[in-house]
N, C-alpha and C positions, 0 to 999 in steps of 0.2 A: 504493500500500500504506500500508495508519494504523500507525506504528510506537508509538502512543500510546492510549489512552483514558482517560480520567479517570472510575473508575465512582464517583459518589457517595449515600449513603443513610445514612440515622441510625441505624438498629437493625439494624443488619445485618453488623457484622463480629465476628459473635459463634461460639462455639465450642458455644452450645448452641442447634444452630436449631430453632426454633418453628416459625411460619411460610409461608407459601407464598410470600412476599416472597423471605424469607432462603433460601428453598433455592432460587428463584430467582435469586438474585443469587449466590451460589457457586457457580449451577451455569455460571452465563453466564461466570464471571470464570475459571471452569476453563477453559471451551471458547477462550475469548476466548486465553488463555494456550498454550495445546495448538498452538492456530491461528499461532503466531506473534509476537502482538502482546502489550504491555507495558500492563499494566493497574494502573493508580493509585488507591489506595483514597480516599477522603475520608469517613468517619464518626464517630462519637462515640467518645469515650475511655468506656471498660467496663476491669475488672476479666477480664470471661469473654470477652476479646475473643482473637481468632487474632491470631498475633505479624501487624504492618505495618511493612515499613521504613517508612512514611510517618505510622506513630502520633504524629511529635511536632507533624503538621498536625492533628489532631485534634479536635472544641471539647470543652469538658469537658460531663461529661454534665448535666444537672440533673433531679432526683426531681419532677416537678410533680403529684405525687400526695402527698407528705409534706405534713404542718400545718407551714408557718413562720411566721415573723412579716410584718406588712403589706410593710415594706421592700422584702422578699424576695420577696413577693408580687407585687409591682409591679413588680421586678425582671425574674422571672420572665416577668410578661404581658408589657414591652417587649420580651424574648427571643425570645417564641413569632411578635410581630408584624415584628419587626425586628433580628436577630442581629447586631449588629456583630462581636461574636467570630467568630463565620461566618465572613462576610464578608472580614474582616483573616485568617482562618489560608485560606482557600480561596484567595484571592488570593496570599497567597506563595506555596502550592503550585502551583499556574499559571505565576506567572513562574520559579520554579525548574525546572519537568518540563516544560512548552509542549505540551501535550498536542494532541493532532492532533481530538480529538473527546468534549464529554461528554454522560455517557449516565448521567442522576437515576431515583432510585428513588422511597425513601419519604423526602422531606427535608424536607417541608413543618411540621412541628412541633419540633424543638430544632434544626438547621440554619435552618431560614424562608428562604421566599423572599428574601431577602436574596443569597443566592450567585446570583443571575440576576443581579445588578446587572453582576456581575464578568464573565460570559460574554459581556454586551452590551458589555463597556469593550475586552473584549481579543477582541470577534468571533469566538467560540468557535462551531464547529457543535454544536448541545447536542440532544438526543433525551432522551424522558422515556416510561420505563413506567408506566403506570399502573396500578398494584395496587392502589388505591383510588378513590373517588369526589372527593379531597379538592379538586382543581379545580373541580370545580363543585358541590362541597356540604362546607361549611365542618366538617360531625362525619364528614367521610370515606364514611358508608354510605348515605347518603339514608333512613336510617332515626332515630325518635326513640319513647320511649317505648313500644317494643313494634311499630310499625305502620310500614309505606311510607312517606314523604313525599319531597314533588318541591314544596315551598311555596316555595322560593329559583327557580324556573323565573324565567329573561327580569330576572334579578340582583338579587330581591327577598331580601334577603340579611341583613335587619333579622327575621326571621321566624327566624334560630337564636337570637338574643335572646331572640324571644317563647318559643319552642317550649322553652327551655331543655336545647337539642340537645345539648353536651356535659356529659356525665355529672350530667344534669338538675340542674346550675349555672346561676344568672343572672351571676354574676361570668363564669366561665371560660367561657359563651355572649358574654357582651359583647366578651371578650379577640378574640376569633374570630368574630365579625362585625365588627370595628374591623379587623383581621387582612383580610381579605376583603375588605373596601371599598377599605384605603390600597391593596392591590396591582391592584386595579381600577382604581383611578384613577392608580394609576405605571406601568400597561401590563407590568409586574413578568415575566408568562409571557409576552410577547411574546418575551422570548429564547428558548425552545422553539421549534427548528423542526420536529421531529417529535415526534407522541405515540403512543405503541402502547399498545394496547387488547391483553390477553391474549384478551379475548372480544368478540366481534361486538357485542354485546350493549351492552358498556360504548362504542363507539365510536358507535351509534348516541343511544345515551344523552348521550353529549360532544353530539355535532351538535344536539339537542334543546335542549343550553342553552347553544349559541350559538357553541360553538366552529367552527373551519371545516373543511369536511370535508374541503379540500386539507392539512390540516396532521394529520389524523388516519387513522393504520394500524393494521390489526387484525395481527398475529402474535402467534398461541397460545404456551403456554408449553410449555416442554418436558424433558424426563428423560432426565439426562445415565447414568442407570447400565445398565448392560447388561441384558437382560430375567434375570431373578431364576428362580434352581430354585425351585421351590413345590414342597415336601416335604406328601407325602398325609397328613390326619388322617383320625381314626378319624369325626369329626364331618363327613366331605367331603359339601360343597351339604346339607347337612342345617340350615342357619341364613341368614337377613340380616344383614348387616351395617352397621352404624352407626361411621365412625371419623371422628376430629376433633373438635374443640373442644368442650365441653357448654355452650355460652350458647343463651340467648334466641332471635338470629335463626336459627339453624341448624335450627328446626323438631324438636328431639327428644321435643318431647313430644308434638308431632301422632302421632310416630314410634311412641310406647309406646302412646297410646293406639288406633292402627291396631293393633298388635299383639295388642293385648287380644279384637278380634272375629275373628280368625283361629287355627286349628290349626296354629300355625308358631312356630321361633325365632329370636329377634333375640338377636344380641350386640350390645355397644358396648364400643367403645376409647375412650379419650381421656379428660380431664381439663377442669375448668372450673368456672365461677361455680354451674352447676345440678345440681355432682354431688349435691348434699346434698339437693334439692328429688326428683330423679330416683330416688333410693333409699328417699325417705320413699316416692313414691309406689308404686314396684315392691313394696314390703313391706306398706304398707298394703291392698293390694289382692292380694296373694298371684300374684303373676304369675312364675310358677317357669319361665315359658318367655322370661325375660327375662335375660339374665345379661349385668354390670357387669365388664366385665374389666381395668380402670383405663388407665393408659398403656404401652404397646407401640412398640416398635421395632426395628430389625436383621432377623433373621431372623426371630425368633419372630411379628411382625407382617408380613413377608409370606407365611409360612404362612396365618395368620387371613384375609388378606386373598386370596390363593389358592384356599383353599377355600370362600369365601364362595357361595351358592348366587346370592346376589345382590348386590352393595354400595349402600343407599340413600339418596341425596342429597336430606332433606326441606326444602331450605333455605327459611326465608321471610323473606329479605331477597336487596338486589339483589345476588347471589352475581356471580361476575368468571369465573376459568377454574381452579376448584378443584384442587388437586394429586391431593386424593384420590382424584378421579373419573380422573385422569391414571393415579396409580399404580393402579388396577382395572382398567384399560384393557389395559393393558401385561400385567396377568398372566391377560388374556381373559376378564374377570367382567365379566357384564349388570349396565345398572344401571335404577335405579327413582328418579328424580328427579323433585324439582318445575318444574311448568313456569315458573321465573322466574330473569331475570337473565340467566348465560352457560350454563347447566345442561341446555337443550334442547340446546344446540350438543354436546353430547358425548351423547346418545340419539339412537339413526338406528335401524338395523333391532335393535341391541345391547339393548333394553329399554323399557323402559314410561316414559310422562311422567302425571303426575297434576297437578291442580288445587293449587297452595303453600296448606298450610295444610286442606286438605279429607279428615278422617277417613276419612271413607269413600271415597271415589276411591283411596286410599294402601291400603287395606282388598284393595279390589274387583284391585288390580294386585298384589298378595302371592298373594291367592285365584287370580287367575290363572296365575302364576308356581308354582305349586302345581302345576297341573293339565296344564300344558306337554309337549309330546312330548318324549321324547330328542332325536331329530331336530332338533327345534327350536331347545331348548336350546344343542344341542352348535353349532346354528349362528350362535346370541347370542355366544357365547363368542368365537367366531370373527371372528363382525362388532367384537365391542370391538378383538380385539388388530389388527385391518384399519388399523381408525381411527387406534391408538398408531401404528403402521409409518407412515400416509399424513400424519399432523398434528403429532405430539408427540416427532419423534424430533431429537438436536442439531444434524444435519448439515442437517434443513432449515431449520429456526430460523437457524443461524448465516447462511444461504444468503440467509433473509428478510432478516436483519437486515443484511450488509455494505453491500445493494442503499439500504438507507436511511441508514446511517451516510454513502455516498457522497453521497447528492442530498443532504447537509445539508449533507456539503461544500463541495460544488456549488453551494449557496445562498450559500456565503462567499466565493465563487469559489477555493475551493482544489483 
C-alpha cells in the first residue's frame, strides 16, 4: 500500500480552474485522497491558490510575460532552463514527507526539469502525465504559427529557434531550445519511469520521437463528478455546440464558417484571444443563427451542454483527451469532431468525424445530423454515455493507475 504520493505541477493549485490539466489534477488528488492515500502538493506560490499545508515548499511564481529589465530577463531564461529554487524547495520536501511515489504534471516551465535531478538522487518511482506535447516539442503543441509541425522529429530541436515557436520570439525560442538540448544531453527524463498518455494518440506520437514504448501508457482521463440532472430547455437539440477556449488551434472558425452553408444553430461558450475576431465576423456577415454566449459554468452550463443537439470538436491542432468531449459524453451528447490528435478516440458509433480544418466535410456532417432518424439519434446518445461508463469513469482510472504506480515501484525495487 503507497501511504504517500508527491503530486507535483506548476499551475495547478489554483482555486480558479481553467484547464483540462487542473481539473485533472484535483480531480486525481480527490480520488487519490478518498482512496486512502496522502497526497503532497509541490507547485507554485499564487495568490488564487487553494490553502496547502505544504505552501511554504513552494517556488515563487514569476510573470515571464511582463516587460522587465535585461537582468531579469536573463534571470528568468536561466529559470525556465534550470531552476535551482526548484530544485532546493523540492528537495526539502522529499527528505521531510519521503514520499513513497511521484506523479508530475505540467512542471516543465517555472519548476524545469530541474526537480528530476532530485528523484534520481533519492530513487524516487516518479510517473509523468502528459497533458502536453512539451517532451518532445519544446512550444508544448507541435504547432507554430497557425499550422502542424513535427520539424524537431529524430531531436532536431535547433528548428524552434528557426521557426520562432514560442510566442513567435527568437529570444524566448533560443531560451527553449538551449532548454531542450542541456536536458538531452543530462539524460534529465530518464528519471521518468512511466509516462501516461491521456490519448492513444499522444502515446503513439511519444514513440514516433523516440521515446520507448516500454516506458509509455495510454490511461484516459476521467470525471470525478456524479452524472449531472440536465434540466430540459425550451431550445432542447435544437442547436450545436461549441465550448472551450476561443484561440486559433481549436478550429472555431472553420466552425462559423460551416455554419454559415447550413439551416442550423451553433452556440459557443467560452472565452479567449479570438473572441473579438469571432464577433467582428458573426456581425459583419449577419449570421443571427450564431449566438456568443460568453463563459458558462455550474449548472447553467451543463444545461447548454445537455441539450446540445450535438457538441462539436473542430480542433486543428494535435488535440490530447479533451475534457469537453468527456463532459458531452457523460451527459449522452453525439459528437462531430475533427479527425486529428486524441478526438477520433472519443467518436465510435456516438457521431460523425470530419476532415480538421475542411468546410465543407464539417458542413456535409451538421447536414446530416439534421436529417437523422429518432431512432438513430436516440441511439448516438446512448452510444456517448456507453463510452463515459466503459472509459472515463474514477474507479477505473484509479484501477489503471495503482497497476502503474506499482511496476515503478517495482523498478526501484520497493
Amino acid at each position: 500500500e503507497m501511504s504517500a504520493s508527491l503530486v507535483g505541477s506548476e499551475m495547478c493549485i489554483r482555486d480558479s480552474i481553467k484547464g483540462g490539466s487542473e481539473t485533472y489534477y484535483f480531480a486525481l488528488k480527490r480520488k487519490l485522497e478518498k482512496e486512502g492515500h496522502i497526497v503532497i502538493d509541490f507547485s507554485m506560490k499564487d495568490k488564487k491558490n487553494f490553502e496547502s499545508k505544504y505552501a511554504d515548499y513552494f517556488v515563487d511564481n514569476v510573470d515571464y510575460s511582463g516587460s522587465t529589465s535585461l537582468i531579469n530577463k536573463l534571470k528568468m531564461g536561466i529559470n525556465i532552463i534550470y531552476s535551482q529554487e526548484a530544485k532546493r524547495k523540492f528537495e526539502e520536501l522529499v527528505i521531510k514527507t519521503k514520499p513513497d511515489i511521484v506523479h508530475l504534471h505540467i512542471f516543465q516551465h517555472q519548476l524545469s526539469p530541474s526537480i528530476l535531478d532530485v528523484c534520481k538522487k533519492y530513487n524516487l518511482p516518479t510517473v509523468y502525465t502528459a497533458h502536453d506535447l512539451k517532451m518532445v516539442c519544446l512550444n508544448y503543441k507541435m504547432m507554430h504559427h497557425g499550422h502542424v509541425c513535427e520539424d524537431c522529429k529524430d531531436g532536431h530541436m535547433y528548428h524552434c529557434a528557426l521557426n520562432k515557436c514560442v510566442k513567435d520570439s527568437f529570444s524566448k525560442s533560443c531560451i527553449n531550445t538551449v532548454e531542450g538540448y542541456l536536458h538531452k544531453w543530462r539524460k534529465s527524463y530518464d528519471a521518468i519511469d512511466y509516462i501516461i498518455t491521456p490519448s492513444e494518440f499522444y502515446k503513439t506520437k511519444f514513440e514516433e520521437f523516440g521515446v520507448q514504448p516500454n516506458r509509455l501508457v495510454h490511461i484516459p482521463n476521467f470525471l470525478d463528478r456524479e452524472v449531472p440532472t440536465v434540466n430540459d430547455r425550451e431550445d432542447q437539440e435544437k442547436y450545436y455546440l461549441y465550448f472551450g477556449r476561443l484561440s486559433e488551434e481549436k478550429g472555431i472558425l472553420t466552425l462559423i464558417k460551416a455554419i454559415e452553408n447550413v439551416n442550423a444553430n451553433l452556440y459557443i461558450v467560452g472565452s479567449g484571444p479570438l473572441k473579438g475576431e469571432i464577433e467582428r465576423y458573426i456581425s459583419s456577415r449577419e449570421l443571427y443563427n450564431i449566438k456568443l454566449l460568453g463563459f458558462k459554468s455550474g449548472q447553467e452550463l451543463i444545461d447548454i451542454v445537455g441539450n446540445a443537439r450535438a457538441v462539436v470538436l473542430p480542433s486543428e491542432w494535435y488535440e490530447n483527451g479533451p475534457y469537453s468531449a468527456i463532459e458531452a459524453l457523460q451527459v449522452g451528447r453525439p459528437i462531430i469532431g475533427a479527425n486529428i490528435g486524441g478526438i477520433p478516440e472519443l467518436v465510435r458509433k456516438n457521431g460523425e468525424l470530419f476532415t480538421s480544418g475542411c468546410i465543407e466535410e464539417l458542413s456535409g456532417c451538421i447536414n446530416k445530423f439534421e436529417k437523422i432518424s429518432r431512432a438513430r439519434y436516440d441511439q448516438m446518445k446512448k452510444d456517448s454515455f456507453d463510452m463515459f461508463e466503459e472509459c472515463y469513469t474514477p474507479n477505473g482510472h484509479y484501477d489503471k493507475l495503482m497497476k502503474i504506480y506499482e511496476k515503478a515501484q517495482r523498478k526501484h525495487g520497493e
